[in-house]
N, CA, C and O of each residue as an XYZ file, in Angstrom:
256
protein
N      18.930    -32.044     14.534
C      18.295    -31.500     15.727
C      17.989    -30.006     15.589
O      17.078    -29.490     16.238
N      18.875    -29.209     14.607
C      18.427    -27.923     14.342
C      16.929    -27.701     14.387
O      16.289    -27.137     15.275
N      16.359    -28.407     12.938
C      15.193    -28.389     12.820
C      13.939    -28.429     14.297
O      12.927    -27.741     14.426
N      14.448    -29.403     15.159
C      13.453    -29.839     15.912
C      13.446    -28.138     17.063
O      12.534    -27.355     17.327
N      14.420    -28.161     17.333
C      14.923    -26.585     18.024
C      14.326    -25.187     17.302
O      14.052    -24.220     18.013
N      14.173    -25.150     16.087
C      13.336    -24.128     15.353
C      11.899    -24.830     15.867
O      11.283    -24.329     16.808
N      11.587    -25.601     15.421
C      10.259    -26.114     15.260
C       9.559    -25.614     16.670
O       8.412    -25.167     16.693
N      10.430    -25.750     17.900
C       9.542    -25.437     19.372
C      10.607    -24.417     19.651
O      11.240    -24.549     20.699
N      10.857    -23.527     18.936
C      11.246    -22.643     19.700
C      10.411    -21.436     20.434
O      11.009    -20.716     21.232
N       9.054    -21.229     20.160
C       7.955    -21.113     20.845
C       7.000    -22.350     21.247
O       6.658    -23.132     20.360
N       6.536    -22.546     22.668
C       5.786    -23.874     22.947
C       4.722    -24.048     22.194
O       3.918    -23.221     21.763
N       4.763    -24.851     22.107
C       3.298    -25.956     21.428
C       3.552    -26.896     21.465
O       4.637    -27.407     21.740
N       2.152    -27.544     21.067
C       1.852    -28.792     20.588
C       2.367    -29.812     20.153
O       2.073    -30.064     18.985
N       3.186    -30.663     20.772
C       4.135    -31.889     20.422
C       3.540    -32.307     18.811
O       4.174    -31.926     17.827
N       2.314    -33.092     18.669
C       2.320    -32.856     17.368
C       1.733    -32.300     16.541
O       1.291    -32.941     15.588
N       1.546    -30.956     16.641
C       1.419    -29.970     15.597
C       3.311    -30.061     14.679
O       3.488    -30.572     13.573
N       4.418    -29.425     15.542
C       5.264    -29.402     15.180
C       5.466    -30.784     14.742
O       6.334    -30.576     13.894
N       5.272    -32.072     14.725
C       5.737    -33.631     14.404
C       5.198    -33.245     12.749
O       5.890    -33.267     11.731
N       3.600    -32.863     12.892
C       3.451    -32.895     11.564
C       3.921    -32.050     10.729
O       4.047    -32.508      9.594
N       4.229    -30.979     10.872
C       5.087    -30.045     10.090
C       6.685    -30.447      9.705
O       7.095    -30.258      8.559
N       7.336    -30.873     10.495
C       8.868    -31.479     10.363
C       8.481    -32.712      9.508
O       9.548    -33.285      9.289
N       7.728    -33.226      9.068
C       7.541    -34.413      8.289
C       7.029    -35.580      8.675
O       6.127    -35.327      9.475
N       7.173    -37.071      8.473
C       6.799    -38.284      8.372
C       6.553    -38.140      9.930
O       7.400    -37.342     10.330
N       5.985    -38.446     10.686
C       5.732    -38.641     11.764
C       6.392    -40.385     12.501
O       6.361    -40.700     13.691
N       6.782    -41.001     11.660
C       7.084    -42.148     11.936
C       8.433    -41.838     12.366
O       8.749    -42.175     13.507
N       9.444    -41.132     11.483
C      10.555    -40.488     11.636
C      10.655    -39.658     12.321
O      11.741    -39.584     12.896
N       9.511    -38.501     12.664
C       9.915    -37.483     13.719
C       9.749    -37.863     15.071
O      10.636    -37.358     15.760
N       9.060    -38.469     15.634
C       8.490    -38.757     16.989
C      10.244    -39.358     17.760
O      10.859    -38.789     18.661
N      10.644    -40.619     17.029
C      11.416    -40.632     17.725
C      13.041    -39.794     18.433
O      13.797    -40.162     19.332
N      13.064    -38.191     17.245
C      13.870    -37.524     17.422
C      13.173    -36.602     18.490
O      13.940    -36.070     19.293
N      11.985    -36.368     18.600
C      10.936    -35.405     19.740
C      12.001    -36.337     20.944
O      13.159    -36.072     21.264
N      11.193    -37.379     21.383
C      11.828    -38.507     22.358
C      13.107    -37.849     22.816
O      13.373    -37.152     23.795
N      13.700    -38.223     21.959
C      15.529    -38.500     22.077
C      15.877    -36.817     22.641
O      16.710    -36.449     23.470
N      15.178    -36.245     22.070
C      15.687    -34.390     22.007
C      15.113    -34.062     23.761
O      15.877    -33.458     24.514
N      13.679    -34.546     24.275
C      13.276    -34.518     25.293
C      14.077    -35.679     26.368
O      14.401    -35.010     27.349
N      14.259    -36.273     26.456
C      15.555    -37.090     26.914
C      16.814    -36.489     26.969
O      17.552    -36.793     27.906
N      17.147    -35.774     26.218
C      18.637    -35.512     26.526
C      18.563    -34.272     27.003
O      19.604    -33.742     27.391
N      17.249    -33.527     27.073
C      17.211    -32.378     27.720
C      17.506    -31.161     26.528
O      18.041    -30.148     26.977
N      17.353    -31.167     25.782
C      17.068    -30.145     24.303
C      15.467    -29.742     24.461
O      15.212    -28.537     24.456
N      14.679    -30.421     24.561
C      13.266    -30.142     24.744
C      12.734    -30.339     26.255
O      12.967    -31.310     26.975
N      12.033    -29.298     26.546
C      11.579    -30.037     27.682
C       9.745    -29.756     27.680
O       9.261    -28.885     26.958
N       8.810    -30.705     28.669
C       7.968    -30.731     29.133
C       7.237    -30.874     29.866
O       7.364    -32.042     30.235
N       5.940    -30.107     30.743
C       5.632    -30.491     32.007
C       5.522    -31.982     32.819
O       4.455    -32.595     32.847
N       6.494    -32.381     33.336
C       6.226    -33.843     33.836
C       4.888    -34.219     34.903
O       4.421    -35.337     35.121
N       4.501    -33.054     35.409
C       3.314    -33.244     36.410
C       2.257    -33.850     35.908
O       1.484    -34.428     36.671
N       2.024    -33.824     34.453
C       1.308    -34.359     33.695
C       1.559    -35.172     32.686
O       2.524    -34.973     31.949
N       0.668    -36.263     32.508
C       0.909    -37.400     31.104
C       1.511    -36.825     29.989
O       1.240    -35.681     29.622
N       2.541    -37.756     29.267
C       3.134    -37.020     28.221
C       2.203    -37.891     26.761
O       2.302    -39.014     26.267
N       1.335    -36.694     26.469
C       0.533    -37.243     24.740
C       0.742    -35.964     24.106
O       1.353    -34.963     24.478
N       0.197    -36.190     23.233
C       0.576    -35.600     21.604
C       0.451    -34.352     22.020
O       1.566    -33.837     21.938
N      -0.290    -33.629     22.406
C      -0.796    -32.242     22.909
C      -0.338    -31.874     23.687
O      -0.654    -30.700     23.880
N       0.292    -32.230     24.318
C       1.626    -31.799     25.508
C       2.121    -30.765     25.202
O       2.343    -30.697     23.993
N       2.415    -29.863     25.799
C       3.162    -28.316     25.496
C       4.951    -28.696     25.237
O       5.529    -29.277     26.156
N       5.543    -28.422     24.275
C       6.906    -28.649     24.447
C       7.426    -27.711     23.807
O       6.945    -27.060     22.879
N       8.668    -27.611     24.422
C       9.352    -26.057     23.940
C      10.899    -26.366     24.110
O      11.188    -27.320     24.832
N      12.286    -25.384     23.293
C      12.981    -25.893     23.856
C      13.094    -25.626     25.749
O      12.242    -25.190     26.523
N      14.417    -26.069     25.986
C      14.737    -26.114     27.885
C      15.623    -24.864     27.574
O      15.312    -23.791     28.091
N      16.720    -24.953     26.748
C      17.631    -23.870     27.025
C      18.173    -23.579     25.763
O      18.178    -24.408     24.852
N      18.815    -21.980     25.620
C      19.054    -21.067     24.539
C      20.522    -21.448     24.647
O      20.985    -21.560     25.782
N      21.650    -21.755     23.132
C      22.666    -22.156     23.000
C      23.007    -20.657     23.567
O      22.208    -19.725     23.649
N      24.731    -20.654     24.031
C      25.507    -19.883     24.532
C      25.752    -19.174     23.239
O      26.159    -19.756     22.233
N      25.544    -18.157     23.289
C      25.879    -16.646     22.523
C      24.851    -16.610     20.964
O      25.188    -15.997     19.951
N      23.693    -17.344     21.098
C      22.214    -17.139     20.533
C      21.366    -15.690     20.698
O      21.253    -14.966     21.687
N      21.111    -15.629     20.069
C      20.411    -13.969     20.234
C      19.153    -14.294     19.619
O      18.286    -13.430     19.495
């Protein structure tokens, strides 16, 4: 999950970052799981597709 946490640690593009972290078959479902448990978050007011803005939700305790 490190990786996915670097990867949006400025927002973008759900998959811009998918394709950079690798196989896309393999990454999508850690995007999911990371946005689910609340590691990632994204605007819900709107449909969630590839181009979706995602970023992390929150900075670990004593992160600088």
């Amino acid at each position: 999950m490190p990786a996915l946490v670097e990867a949006f640690s400025s927002p973008r593009p759900a998959v811009e970052a998918v394709r950079e972290l690798g196989d896309p078959i393999a990454v999508w479902p850690a995007v999911f799981h990371a946005l689910w448990s609340g590691v990632l978050r994204v605007r819900l007011d709107e449909p969630l597709h590839e181009r979706a803005i995602v970023s992390v939700a929150r900075q670990e305790a004593g992160a600088a």
